[in-house]
Every structure is written in C-alpha cells, then in structure tokens.
N, CA, C and O atoms as a GROMACS GRO file, in nm:
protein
  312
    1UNK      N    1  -0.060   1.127   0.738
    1UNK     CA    2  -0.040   0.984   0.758
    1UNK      C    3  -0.167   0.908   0.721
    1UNK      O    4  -0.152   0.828   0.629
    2UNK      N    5  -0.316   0.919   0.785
    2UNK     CA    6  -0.407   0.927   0.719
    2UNK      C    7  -0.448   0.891   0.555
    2UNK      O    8  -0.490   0.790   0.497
    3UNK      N    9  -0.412   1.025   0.516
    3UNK     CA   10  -0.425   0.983   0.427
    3UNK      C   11  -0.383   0.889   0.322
    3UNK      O   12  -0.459   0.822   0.252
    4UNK      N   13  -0.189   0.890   0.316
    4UNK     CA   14  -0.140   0.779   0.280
    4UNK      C   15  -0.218   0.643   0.293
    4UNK      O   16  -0.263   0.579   0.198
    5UNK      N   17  -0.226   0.616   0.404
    5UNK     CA   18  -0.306   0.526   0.479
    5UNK      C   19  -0.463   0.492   0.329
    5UNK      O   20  -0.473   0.418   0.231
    6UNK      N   21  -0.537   0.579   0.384
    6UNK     CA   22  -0.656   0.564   0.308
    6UNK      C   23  -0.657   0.540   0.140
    6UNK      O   24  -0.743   0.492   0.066
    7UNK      N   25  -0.546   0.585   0.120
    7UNK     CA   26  -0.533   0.584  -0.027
    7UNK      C   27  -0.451   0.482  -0.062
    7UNK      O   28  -0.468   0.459  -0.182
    8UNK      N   29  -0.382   0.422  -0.022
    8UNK     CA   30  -0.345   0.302  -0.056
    8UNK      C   31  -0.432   0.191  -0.036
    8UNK      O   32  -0.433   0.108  -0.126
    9UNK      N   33  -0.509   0.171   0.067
    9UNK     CA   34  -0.648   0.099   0.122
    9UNK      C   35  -0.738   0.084  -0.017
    9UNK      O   36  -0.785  -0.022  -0.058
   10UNK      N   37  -0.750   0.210  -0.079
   10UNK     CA   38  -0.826   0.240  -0.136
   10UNK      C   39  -0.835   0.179  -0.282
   10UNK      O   40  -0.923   0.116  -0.339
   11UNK      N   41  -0.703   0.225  -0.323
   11UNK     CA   42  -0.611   0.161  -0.444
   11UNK      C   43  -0.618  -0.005  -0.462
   11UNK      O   44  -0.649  -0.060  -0.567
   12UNK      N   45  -0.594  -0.051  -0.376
   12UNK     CA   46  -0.546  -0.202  -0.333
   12UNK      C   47  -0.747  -0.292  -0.340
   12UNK      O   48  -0.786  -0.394  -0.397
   13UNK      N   49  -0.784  -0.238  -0.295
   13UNK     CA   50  -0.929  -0.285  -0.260
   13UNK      C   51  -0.988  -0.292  -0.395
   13UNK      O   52  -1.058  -0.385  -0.434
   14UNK      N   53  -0.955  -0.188  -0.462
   14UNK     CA   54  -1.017  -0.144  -0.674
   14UNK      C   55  -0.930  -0.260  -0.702
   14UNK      O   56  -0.998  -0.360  -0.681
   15UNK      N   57  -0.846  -0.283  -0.729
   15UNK     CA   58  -0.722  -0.429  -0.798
   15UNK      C   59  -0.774  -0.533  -0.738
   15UNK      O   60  -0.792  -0.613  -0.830
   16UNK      N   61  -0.816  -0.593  -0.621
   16UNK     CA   62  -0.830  -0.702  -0.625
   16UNK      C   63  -0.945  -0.794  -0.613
   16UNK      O   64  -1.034  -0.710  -0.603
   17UNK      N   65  -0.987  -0.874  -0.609
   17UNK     CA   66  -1.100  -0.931  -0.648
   17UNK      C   67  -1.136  -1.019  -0.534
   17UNK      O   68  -1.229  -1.098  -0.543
   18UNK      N   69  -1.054  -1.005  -0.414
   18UNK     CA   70  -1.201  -1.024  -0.246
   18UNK      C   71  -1.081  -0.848  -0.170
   18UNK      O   72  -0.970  -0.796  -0.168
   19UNK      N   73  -1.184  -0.839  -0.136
   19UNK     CA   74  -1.139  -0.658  -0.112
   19UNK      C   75  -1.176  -0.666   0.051
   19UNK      O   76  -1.140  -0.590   0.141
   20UNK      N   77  -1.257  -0.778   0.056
   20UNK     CA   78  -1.303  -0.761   0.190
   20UNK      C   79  -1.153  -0.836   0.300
   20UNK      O   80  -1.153  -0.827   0.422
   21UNK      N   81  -1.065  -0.890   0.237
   21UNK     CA   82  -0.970  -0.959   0.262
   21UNK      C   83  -0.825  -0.878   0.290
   21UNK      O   84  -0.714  -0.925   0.314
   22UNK      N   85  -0.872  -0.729   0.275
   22UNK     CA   86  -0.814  -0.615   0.217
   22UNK      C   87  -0.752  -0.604   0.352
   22UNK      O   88  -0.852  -0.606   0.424
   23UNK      N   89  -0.647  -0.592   0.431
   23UNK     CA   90  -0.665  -0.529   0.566
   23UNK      C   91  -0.483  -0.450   0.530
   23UNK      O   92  -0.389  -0.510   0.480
   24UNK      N   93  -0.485  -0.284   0.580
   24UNK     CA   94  -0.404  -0.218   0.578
   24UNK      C   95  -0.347  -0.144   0.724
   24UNK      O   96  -0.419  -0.060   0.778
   25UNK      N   97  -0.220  -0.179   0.780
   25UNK     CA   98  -0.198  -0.078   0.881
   25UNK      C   99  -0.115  -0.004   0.843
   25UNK      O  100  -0.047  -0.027   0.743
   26UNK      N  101  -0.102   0.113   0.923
   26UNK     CA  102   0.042   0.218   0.955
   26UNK      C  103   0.074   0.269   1.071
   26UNK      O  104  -0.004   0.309   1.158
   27UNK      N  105   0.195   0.269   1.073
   27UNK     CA  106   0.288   0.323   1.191
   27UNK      C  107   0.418   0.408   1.116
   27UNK      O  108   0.454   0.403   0.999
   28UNK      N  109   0.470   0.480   1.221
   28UNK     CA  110   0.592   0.576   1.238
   28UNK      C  111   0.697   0.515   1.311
   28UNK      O  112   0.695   0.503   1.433
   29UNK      N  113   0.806   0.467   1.223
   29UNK     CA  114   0.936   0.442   1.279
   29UNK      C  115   1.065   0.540   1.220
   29UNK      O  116   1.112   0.566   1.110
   30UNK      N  117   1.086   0.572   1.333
   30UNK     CA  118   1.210   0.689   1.304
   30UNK      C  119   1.155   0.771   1.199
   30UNK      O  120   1.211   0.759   1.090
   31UNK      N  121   1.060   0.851   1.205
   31UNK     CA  122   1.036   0.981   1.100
   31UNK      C  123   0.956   0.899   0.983
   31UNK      O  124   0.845   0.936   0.942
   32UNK      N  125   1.020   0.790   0.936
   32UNK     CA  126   0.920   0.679   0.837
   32UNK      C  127   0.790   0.625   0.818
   32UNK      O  128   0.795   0.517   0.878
   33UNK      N  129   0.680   0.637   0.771
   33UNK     CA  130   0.570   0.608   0.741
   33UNK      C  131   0.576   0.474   0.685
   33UNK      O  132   0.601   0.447   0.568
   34UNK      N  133   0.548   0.384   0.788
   34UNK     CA  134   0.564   0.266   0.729
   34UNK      C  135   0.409   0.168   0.675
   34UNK      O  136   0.318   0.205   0.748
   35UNK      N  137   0.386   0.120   0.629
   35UNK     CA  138   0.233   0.049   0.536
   35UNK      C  139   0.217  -0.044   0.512
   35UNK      O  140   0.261  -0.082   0.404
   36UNK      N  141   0.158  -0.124   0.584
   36UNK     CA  142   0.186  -0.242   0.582
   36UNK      C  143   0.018  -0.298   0.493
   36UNK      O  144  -0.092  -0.253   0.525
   37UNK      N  145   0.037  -0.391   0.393
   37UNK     CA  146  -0.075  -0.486   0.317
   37UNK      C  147  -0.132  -0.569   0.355
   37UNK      O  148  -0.067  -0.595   0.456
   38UNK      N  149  -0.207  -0.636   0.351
   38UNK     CA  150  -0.233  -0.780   0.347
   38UNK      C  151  -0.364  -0.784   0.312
   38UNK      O  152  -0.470  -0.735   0.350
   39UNK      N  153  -0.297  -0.903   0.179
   39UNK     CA  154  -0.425  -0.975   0.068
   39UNK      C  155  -0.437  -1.102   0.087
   39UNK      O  156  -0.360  -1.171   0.154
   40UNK      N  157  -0.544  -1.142   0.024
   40UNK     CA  158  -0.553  -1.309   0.066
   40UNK      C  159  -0.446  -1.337  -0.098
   40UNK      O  160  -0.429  -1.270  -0.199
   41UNK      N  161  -0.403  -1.452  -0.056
   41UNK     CA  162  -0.279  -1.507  -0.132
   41UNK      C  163  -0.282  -1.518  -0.306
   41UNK      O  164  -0.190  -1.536  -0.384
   42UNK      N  165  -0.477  -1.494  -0.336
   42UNK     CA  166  -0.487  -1.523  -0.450
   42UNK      C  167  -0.469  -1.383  -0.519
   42UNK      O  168  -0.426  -1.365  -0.633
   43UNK      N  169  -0.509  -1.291  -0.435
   43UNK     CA  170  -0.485  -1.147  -0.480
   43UNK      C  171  -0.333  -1.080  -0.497
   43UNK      O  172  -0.311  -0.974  -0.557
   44UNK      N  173  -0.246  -1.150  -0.442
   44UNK     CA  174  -0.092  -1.120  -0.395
   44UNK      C  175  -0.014  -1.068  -0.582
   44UNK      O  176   0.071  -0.983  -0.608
   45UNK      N  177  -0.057  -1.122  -0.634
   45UNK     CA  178  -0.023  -1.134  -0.789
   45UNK      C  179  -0.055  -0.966  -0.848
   45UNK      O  180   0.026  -0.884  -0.892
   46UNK      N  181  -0.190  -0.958  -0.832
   46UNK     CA  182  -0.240  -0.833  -0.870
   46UNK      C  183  -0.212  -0.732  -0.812
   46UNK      O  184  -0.246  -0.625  -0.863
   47UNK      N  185  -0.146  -0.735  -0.692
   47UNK     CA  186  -0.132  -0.605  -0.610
   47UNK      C  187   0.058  -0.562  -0.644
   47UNK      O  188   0.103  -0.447  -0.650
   48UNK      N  189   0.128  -0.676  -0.658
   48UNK     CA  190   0.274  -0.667  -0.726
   48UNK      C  191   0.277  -0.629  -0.825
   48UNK      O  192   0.350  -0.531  -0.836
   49UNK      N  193   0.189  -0.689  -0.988
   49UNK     CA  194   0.222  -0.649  -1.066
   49UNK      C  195   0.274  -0.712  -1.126
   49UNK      O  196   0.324  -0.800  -1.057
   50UNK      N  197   0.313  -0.732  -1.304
   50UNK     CA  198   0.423  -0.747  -1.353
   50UNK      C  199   0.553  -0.694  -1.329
   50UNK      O  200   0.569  -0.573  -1.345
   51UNK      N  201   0.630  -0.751  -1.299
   51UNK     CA  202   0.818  -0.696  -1.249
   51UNK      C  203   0.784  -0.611  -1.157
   51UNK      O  204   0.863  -0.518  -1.142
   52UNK      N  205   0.656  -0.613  -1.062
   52UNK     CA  206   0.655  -0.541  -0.934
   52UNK      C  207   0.596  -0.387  -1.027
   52UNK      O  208   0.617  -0.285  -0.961
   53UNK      N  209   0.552  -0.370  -1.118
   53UNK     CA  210   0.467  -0.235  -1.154
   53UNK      C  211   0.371  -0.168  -1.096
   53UNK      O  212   0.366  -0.046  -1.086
   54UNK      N  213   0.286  -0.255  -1.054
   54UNK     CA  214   0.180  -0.137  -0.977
   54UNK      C  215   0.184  -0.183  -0.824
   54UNK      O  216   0.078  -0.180  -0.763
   55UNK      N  217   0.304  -0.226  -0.755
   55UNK     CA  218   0.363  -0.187  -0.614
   55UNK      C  219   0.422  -0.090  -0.615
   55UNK      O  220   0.422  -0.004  -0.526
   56UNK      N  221   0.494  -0.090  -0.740
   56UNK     CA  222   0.626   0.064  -0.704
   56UNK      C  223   0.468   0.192  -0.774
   56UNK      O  224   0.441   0.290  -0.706
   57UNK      N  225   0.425   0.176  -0.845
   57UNK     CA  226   0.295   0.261  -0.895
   57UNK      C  227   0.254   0.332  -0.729
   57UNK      O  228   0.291   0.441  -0.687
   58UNK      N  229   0.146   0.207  -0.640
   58UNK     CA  230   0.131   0.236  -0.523
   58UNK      C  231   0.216   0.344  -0.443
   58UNK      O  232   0.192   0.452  -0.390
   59UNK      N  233   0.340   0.252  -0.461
   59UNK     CA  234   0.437   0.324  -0.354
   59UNK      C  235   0.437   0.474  -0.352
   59UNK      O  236   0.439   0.554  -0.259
   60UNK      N  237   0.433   0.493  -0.548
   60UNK     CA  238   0.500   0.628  -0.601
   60UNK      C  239   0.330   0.752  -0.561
   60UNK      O  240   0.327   0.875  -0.552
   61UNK      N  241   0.259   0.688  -0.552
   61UNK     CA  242   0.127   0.780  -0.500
   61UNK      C  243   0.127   0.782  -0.361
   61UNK      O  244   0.088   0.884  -0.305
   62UNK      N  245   0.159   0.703  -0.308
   62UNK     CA  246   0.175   0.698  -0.125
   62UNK      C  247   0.262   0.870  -0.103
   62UNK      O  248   0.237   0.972  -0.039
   63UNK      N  249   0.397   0.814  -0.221
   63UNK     CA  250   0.481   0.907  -0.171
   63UNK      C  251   0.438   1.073  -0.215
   63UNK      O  252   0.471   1.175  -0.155
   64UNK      N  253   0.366   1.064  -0.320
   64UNK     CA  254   0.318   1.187  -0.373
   64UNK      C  255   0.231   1.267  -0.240
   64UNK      O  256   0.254   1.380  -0.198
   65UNK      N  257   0.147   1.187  -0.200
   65UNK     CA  258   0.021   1.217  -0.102
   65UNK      C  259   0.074   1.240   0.075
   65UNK      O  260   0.010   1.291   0.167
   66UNK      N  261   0.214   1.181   0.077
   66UNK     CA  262   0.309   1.211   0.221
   66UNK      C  263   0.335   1.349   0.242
   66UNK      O  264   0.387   1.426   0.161
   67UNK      N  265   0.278   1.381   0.402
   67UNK     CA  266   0.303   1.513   0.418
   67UNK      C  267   0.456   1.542   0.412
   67UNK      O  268   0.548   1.474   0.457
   68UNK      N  269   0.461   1.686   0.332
   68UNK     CA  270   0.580   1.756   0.327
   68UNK      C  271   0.729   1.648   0.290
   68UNK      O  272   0.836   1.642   0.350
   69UNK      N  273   0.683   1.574   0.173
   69UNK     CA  274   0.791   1.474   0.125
   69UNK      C  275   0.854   1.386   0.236
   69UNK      O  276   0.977   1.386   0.225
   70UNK      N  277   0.807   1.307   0.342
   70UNK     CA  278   0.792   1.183   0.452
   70UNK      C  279   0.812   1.087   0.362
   70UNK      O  280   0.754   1.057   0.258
   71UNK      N  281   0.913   1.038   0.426
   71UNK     CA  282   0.970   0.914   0.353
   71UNK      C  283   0.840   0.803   0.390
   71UNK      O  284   0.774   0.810   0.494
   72UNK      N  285   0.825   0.727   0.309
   72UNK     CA  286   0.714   0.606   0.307
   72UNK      C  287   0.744   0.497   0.260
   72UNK      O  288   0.788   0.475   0.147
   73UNK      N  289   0.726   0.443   0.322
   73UNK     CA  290   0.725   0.235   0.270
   73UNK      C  291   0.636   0.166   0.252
   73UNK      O  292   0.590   0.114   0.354
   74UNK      N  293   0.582   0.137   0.149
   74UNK     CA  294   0.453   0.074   0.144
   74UNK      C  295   0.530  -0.110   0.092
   74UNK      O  296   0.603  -0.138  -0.003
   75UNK      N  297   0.461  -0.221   0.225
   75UNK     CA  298   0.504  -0.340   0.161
   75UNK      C  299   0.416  -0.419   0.189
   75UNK      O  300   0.358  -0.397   0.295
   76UNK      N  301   0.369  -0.550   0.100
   76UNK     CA  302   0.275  -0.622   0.091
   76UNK      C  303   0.333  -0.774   0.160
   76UNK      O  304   0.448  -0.817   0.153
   77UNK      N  305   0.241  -0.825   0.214
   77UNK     CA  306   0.226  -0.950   0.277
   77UNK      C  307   0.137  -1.043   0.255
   77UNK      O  308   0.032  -0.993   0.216
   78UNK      N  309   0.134  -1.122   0.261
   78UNK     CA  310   0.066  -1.280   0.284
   78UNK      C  311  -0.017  -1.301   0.318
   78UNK      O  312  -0.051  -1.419   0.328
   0.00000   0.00000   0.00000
C-alpha cells in the first residue's frame, strides 16, 4: 500500500511545477486501494494529461506496483 502510495507521490511531484502543493492520501475500502491527489489548480492540466494520458499512465503503474494484483484507484482533485 505504501508503496503505491509513494510512487504515485513521486510521479505527480516530477510533472508538476509547485510540487510542494503536492499532497497525496490512501486508504482501504472494501479490499480497494483507494489514492487520493491534490494539486494546486494550475497543475490539474499536467497531472490529467491529454484525453486523460498520463492519469490512466499513473493509474496503470499504481496498478503494476499493488500487492498481489489489489485493485487500485488513483483520482485527482482540486
């Protein structure tokens, strides 16, 4: 969980340009690893992506790095 955690933190902080604005939680609902974002509003652009590309990118390394294939949700906020 951890790590998911750290590596998305990690990811997100390299893309955007105030990092210090960077703040990431996680929790477990029903078996789910859930991930929650939050960028300051000017960064919101860069962390989606074109047509949402390097969110589902994110997502798809979250899910790589989830113990023993743990479903994961990684979603960005405001």
């Amino acid at each position: 969980m951890r790590v998911c955690k750290d590596l998305v933190e990690h990811v997100v902080k390299t893309l955007v340009d105030k990092p210090e604005d960077v703040h990431v939680d996680s929790t477990e609902h029903e078996g789910k690893l859930v991930i929650t974002v939050k960028v300051h509003d000017s960064d919101l652009g860069r962390v989606i992506g074109k047509d949402g590309q390097t969110i589902r990118a994110i997502r798809t390394l979250a899910l790589v790095v989830s113990p023993r294939g743990q479903e994961v949700s990684v979603d960005v906020l405001k």
